[in-house]
C-alpha positions in Angstrom: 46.3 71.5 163.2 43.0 73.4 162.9 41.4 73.4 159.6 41.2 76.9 157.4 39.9 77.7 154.1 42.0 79.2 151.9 41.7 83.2 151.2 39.7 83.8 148.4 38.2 87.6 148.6 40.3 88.8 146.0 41.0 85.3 144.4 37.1 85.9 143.4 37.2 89.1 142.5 40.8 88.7 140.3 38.5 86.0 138.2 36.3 87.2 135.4 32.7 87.1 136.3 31.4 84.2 134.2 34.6 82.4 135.9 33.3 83.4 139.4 29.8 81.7 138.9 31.7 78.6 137.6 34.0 78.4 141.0 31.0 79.2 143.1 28.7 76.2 141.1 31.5 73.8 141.5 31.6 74.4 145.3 27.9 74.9 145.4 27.1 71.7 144.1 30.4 69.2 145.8 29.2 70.1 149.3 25.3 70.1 148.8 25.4 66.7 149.6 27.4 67.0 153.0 25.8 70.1 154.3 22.7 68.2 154.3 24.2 66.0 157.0 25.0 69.4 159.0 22.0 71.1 160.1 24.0 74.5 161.6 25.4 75.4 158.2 22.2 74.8 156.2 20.4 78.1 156.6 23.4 80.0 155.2 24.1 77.4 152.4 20.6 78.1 151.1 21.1 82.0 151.1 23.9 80.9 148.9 22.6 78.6 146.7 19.4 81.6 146.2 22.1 84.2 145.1 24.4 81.8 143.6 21.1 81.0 141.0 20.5 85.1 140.9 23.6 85.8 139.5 23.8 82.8 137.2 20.3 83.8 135.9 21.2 87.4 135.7 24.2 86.9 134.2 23.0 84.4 131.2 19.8 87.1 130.4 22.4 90.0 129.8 25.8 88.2 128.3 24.1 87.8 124.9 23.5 91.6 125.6 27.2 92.4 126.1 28.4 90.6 123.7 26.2 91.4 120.9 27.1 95.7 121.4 30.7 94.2 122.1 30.9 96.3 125.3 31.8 93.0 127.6 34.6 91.6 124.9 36.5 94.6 125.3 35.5 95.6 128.7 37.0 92.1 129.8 39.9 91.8 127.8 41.5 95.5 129.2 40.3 93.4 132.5 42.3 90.6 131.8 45.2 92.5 130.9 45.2 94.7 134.3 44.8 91.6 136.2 48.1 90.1 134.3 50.0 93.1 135.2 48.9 93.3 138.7 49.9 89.5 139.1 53.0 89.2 137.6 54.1 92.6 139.5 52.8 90.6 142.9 54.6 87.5 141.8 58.6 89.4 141.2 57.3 91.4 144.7 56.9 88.0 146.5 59.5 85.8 144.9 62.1 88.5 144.5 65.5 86.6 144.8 67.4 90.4 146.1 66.1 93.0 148.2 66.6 95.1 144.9 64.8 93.4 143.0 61.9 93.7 146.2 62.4 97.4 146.2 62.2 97.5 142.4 58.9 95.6 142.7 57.4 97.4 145.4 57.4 100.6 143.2 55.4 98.9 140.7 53.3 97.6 142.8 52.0 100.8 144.5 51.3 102.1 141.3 48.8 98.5 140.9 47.3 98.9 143.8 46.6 102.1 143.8 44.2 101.1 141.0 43.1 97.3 141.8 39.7 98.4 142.4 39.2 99.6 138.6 37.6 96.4 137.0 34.8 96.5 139.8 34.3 100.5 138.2 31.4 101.3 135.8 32.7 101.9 132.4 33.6 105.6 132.3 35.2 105.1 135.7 37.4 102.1 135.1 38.2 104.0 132.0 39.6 107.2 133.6 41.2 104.6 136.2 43.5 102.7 133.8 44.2 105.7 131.8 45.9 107.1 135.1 47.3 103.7 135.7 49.1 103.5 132.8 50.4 107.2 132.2 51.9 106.3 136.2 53.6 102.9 135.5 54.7 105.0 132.4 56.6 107.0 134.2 59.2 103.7 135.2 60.7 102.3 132.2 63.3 101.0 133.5 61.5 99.5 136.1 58.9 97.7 133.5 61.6 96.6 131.3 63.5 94.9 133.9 60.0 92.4 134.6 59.5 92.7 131.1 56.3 94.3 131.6 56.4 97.2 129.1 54.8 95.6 126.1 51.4 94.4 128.7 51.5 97.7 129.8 51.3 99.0 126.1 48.6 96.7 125.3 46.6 97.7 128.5 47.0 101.0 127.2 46.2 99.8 123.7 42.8 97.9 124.9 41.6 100.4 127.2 41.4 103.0 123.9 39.8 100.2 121.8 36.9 99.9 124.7 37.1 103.7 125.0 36.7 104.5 121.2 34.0 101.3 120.8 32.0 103.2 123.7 31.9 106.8 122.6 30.8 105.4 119.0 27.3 104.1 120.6 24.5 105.4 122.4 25.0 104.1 126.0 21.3 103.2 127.4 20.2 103.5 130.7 19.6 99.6 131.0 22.7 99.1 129.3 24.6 101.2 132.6 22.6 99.5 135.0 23.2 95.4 134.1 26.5 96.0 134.8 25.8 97.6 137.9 23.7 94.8 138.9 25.8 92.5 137.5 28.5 93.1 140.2 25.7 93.4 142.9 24.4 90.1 142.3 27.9 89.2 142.5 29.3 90.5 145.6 26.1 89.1 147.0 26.9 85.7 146.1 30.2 86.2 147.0 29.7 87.5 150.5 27.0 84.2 151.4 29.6 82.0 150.2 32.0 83.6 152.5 29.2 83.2 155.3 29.1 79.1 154.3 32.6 79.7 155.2 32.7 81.6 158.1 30.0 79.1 159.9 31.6 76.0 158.9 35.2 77.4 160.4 33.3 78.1 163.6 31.0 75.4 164.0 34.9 73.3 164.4 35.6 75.3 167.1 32.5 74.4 169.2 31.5 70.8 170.9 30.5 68.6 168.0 29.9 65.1 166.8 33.0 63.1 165.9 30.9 62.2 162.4 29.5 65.8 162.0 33.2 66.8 162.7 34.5 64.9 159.5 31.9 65.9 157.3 32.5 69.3 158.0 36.5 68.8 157.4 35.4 66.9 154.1 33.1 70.0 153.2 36.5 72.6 153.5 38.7 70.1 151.9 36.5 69.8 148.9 36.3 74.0 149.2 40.0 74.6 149.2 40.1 72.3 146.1 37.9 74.0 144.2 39.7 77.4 145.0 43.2 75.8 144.3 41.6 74.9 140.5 40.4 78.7 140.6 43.9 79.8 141.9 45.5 78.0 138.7 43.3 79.5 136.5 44.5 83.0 137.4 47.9 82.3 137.0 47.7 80.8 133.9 45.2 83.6 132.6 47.7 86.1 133.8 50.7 84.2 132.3 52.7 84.3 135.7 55.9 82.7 135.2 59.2 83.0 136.7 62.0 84.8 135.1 
């Protein structure tokens, strides 16, 4: 059976962005050792590793930022809540135990992911995004009660005025709009090389190769899916998915 790494664009993206840097490190630094045994994969591993260390840096210079004007705490806890909904809607879509129940899901989860991209919007955006979001889901009562999503999507609705109400009481400065801009630059950035580390090591399998280069570079994606199977449970746990 040929070796794959798990699917992680969105697993990334789903995480909060101090939670990202700490899945990337823990990859980062449990394969350094092996990729220095693999000579093909090492040019990419070090463009990772450069923006990997951008975004950490960028990321420690401005949180103090953020979390002094507030902005971040309630920018990421409207965040949190959004990705909750959007997981435990996914979660009743794929588990459903009827075709009703399937149907009732896939309703809700247009409405989701219509807006999935609003936590990767600036402020105002993501605002205006979730505002729509929730007037829509809104709309289905019935539909939230029956996945007991009615009180998450109150509280969404609930945050998102807090952050709104916080925001319009304070002088929004240019640098202010920008770190968050970069902030998500330097991310997808570090995201995308990571995804290269993957991309190479996947293909150099496929070609002629050392039996010993072969294992390492199986040890290397083991090690990888581990880390994003940690990552995995941490989204689930912070989005409270649970049966019902």
């Amino acid at each position: 059976m040929e070796k794959e790494i798990l699917s992680h664009k969105h697993l990334l993206y789903s995480l909060t962005a101090s939670q990202n840097v700490q899945t990337l490190y823990a990859i980062h630094s449990g394969i350094q050792s092996r990729v220095a045994n693999i000579p093909g994969i090492q040019p990419v591993f070090a463009t990772f590793g450069t923006n990997l260390s951008t975004l950490d840096n960028f990321f420690k210079q401005n949180q103090k930022m953020f979390e002094t004007e507030e902005v971040l705490k309630k920018d990421e806890e409207r965040d949190f809540t959004v990705r909750a909904i959007g997981a435990k809607v996914r979660y009743h879509y794929d588990y459903a135990r009827t075709e009703e129940e399937r149907d009732v899901a896939r309703r809700l989860l247009y409405i989701v992911d219509t807006y999935k991209d609003a936590v990767q919007k600036d402020y105002e955006s993501e605002t205006a995004y979730l505002r729509s979001m929730v007037n829509e889901l809104q709309q289905w009562p019935d539909l939230l009660n029956r996945f007991s999503l009615g009180d998450m999507v109150e509280q969404l609705q609930q945050e998102n005025d807090a952050f709104e109400a916080l925001y319009n009481t304070r002088t929004q400065s240019l640098h202010d709009k920008r770190a968050k801009g970069n902030l998500q630059k330097y991310r997808t950035n570090a995201n995308k090389s990571f995804d290269d580390v993957c991309h190479v090591a996947i293909g150099m399998l496929l070609m002629p190769i050392g039996k010993d280069e072969q294992m390492t570079l199986e040890t290397l994606i083991d090690i990888i899916n581990g880390q994003l199977e940690q990552a995995v449970i941490i989204y689930h746990r912070q989005a409270g998915v649970v049966a019902s």
